[in-house]
Z-matrix of the N, CA and C atoms (Angstrom, degrees):
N
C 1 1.449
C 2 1.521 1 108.93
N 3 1.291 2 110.84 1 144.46
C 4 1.221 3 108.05 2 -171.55
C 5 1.910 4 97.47 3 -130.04
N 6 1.914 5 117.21 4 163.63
C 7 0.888 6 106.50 5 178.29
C 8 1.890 7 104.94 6 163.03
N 9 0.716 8 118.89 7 156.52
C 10 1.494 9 109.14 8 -176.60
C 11 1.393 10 110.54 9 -83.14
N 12 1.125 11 138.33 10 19.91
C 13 1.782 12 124.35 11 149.57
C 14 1.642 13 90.66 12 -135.59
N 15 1.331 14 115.74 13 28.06
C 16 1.793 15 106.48 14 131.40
C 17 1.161 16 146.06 15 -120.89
N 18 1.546 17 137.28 16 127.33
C 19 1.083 18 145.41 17 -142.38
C 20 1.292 19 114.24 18 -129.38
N 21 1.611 20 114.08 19 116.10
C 22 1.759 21 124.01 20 176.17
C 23 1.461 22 89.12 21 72.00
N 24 1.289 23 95.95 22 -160.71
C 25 1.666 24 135.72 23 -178.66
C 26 1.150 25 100.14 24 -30.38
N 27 1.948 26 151.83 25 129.15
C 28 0.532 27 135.83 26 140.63
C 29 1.669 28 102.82 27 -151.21
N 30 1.870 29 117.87 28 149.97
C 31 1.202 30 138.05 29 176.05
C 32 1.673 31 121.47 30 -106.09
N 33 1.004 32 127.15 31 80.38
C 34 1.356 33 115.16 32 -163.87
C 35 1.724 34 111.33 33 -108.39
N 36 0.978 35 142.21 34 106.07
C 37 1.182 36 140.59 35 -164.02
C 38 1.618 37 111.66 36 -69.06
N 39 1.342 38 128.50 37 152.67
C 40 1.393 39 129.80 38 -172.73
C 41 0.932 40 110.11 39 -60.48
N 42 1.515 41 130.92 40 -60.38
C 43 1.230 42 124.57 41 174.18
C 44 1.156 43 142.74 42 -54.79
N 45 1.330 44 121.18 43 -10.23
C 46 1.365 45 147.38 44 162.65
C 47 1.613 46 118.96 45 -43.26
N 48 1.455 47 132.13 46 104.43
C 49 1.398 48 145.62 47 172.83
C 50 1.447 49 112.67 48 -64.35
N 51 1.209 50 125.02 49 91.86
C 52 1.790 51 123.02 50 -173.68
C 53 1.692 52 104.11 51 -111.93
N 54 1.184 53 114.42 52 115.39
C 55 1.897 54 115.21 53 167.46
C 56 1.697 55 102.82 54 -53.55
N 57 1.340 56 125.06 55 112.68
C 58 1.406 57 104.07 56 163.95
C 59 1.681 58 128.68 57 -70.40
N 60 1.045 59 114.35 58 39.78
C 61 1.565 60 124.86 59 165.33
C 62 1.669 61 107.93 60 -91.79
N 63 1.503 62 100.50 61 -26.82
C 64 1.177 63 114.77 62 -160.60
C 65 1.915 64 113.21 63 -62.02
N 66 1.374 65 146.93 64 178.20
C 67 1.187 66 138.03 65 165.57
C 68 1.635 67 93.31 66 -141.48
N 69 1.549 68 95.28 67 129.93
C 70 1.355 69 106.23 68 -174.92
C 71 1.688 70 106.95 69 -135.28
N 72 1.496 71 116.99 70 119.16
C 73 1.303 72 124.53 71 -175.56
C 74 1.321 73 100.11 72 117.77
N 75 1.702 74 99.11 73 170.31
C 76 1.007 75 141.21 74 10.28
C 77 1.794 76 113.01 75 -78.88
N 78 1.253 77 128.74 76 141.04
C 79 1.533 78 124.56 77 162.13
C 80 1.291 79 110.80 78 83.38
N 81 1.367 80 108.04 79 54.73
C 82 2.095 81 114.17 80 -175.34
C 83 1.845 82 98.63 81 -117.73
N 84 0.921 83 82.13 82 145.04
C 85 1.950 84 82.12 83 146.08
C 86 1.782 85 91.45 84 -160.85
N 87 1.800 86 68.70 85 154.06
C 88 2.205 87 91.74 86 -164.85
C 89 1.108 88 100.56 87 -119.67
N 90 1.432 89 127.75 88 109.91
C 91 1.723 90 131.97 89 -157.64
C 92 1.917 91 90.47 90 -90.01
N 93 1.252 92 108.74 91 164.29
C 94 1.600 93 147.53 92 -174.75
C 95 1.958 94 97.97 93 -26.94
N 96 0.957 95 128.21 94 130.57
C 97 1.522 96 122.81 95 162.86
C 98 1.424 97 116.42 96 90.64
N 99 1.677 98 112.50 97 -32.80
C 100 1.743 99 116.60 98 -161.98
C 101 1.695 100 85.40 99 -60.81
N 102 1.198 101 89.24 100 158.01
C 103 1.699 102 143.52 101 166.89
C 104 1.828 103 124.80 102 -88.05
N 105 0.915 104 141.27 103 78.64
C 106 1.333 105 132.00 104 133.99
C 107 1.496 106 155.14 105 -14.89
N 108 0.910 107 121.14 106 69.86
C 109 1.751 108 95.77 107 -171.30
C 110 1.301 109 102.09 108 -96.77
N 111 1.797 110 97.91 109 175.93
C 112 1.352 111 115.38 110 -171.13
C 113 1.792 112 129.21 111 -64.60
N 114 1.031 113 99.60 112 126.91
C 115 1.901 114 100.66 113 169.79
C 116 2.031 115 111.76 114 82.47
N 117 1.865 116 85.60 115 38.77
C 118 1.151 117 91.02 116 176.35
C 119 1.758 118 120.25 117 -112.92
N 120 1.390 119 100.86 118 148.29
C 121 1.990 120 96.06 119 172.34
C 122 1.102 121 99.67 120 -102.05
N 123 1.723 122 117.58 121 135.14
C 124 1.556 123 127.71 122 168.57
C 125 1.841 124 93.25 123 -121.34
N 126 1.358 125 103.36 124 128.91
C 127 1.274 126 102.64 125 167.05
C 128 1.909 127 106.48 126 -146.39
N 129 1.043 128 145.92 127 167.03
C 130 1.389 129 154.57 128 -145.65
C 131 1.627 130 97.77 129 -7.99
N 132 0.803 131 110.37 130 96.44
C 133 1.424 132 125.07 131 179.64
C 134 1.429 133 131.35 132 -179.23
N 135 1.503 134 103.53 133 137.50
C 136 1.528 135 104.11 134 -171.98
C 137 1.409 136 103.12 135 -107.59
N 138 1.578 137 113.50 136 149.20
C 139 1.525 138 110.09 137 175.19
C 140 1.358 139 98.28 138 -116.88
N 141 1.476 140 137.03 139 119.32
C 142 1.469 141 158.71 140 167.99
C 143 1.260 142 94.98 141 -51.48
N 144 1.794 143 121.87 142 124.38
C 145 1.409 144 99.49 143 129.73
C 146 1.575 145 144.92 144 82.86
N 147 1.117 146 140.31 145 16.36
C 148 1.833 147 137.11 146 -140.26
C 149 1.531 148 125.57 147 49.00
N 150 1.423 149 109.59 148 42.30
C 151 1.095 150 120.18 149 -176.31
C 152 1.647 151 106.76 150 -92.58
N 153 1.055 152 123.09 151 134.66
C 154 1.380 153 140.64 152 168.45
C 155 1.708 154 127.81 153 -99.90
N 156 1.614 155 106.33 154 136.55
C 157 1.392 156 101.87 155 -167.39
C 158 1.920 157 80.68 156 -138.38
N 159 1.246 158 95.43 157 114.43
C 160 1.771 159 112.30 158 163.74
C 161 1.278 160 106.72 159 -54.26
N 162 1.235 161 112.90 160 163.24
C 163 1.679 162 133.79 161 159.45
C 164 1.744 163 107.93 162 -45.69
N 165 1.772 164 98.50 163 151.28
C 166 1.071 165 114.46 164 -164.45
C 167 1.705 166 141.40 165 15.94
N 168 1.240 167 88.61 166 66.66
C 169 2.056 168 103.39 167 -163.14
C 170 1.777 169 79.12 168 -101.67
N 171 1.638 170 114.78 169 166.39
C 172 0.827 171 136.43 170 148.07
C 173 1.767 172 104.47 171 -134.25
N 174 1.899 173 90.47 172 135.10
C 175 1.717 174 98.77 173 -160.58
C 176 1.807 175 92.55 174 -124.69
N 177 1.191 176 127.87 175 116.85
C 178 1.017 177 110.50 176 161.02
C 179 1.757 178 128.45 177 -139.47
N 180 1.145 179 139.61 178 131.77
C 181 1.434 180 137.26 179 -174.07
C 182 1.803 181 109.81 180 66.59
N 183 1.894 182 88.25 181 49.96
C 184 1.625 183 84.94 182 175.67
C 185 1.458 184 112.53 183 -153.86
N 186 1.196 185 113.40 184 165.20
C 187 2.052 186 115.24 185 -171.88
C 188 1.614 187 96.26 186 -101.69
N 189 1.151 188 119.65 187 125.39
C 190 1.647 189 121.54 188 172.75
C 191 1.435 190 90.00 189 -121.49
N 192 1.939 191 94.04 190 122.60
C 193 1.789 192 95.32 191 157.11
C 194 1.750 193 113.13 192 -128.50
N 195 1.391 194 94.74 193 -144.28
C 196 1.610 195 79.42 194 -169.66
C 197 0.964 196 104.73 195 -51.58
């Protein structure tokens, strides 16, 4: 996926809900259903699954599942 608040390596699945405020990468993939919220950094990290990440989180070098 490509896009201006994504950076390097990234896997984002279609179904996947992303705020574009958000910055995602370098080295993510965002499995089937997850959620996004606004004014967040995702960087080495995978999101499992229908996993949800609220507003303004910073996530980095970690596996979130349900």
């Amino acid at each position: 996926m490509t896009g201006p608040n994504i950076k390097g390596n990234v896997i984002i699945d279609p179904t996947a809900k992303i705020d574009p405020s958000s910055i995602i990468g370098p080295n993510v993939v965002i499995g089937a259903g997850c959620k996004v919220g606004a004014g967040n950094k995702i960087s080495n990290t995978t999101l499992l699954a229908g996993s949800t990440v609220a507003n303004s989180s910073f996530i980095d070098g970690s596996i979130i599942g349900w």
